[in-house]
PAGU-116719 format. One record per residue (C-alpha): x, y, z. Coordinates in steps of 0.001 Angstrom, whole numbers, padded with zeros to 6 digits, always signed. Example, Ala and Ser with C-alpha at 12.3 -4.5 7.8 and 13.67 -1.06 7.14 Angstrom:
<recs>
+012300-004500+007800/+013670-001060+007140/
</recs>
This chain:
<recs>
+176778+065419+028064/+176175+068783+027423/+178733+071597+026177/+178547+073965+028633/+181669+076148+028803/+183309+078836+031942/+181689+081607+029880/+177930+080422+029581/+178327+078998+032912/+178856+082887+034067/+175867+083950+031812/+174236+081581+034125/+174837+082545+037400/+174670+086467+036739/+171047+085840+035242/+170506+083314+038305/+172142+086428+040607/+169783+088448+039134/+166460+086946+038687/+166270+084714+042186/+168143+087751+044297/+171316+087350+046264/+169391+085471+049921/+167910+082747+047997/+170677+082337+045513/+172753+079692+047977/+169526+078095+049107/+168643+077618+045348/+172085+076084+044269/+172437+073644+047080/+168856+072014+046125/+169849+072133+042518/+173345+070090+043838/+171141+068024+045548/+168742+067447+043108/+171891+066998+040303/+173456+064198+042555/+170026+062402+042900/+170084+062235+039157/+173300+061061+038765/+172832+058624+041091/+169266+057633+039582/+170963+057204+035894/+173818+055113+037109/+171217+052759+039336/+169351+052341+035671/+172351+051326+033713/+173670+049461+036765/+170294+047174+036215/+170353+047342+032824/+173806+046067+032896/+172707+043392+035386/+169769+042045+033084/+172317+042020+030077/+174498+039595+032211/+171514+037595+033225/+170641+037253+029671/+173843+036177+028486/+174066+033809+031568/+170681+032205+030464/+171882+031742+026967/+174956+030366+027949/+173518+027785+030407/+170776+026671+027379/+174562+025827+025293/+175852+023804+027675/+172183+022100+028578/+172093+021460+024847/+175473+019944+024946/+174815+018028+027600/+171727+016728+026001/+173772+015599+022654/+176868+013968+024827/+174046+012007+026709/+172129+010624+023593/+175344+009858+021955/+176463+007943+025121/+173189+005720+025574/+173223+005475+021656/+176921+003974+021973/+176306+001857+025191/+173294+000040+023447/+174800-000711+020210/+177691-002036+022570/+175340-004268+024006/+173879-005601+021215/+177125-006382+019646/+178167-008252+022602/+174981-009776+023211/+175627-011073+019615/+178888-012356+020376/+177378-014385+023522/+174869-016494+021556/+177149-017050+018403/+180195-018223+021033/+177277-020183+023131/+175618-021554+019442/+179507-022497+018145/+180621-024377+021680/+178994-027779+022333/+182379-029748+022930/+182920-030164+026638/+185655-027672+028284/+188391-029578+029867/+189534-028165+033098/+192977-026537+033074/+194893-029208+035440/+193831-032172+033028/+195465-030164+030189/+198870-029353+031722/+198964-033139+033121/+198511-034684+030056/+200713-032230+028116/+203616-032721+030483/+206198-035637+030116/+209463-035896+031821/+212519-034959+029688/+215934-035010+030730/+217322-031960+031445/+219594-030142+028710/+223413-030511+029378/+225383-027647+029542/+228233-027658+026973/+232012-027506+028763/+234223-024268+027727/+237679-025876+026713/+240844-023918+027923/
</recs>
């Protein structure tokens, strides 16, 4: 953050040494350590939130994609299923329009299809 070097940091304290006197001096730096910590600590809570709301944000736009998606699949799916029924509803009245001979039932058809026949003979091998 800032470009402090060992030298200017001794600048520092000598002037500190100097001006505040050498009883207060420890006093003085251990509330400036405190008061640097709470700082830190303060700027990494803001960018911890700021982080957070940046997630949220992406979260929000992501769910609105997929609710959009969702939306589409759903319209295409009712779209299909009623031009499905339609079609088929189509089918039912031509099939019911083109049908007016009676249906025979299905034993009445094999019985008068079937005739007895003789069984096929079975050729001899010759040795």
């Amino acid at each position: 953050m800032f470009d402090i070097g060992f030298s200017e940091l001794m600048v520092i304290g000598l002037v500190a040494l100097i001006v505040i006197g050498p009883e207060r001096l420890p006093r003085v730096a251990r509330t400036l350590g405190h008061l640097a910590g709470r700082l830190q600590r303060y700027v990494n809570d803001v960018k911890a939130d700021i982080n957070h709301e940046v997630e949220l944000d992406e979260l929000r736009k992501m769910r609105d994609t997929v609710h959009q998606a969702a939306s589409g699949f759903e319209s295409t799916v009712h779209s299909e299923l009623n031009k499905t029924e339609s079609e088929l509803n189509q089918a039912a009245e031509s099939a019911a329009g083109v049908s007016t001979a009676p249906i025979q039932p299905a034993q009445s058809i094999e019985k008068s299809t079937e005739s007895p026949q003789a069984a096929p003979a079975i050729p001899e091998k010759s040795a």
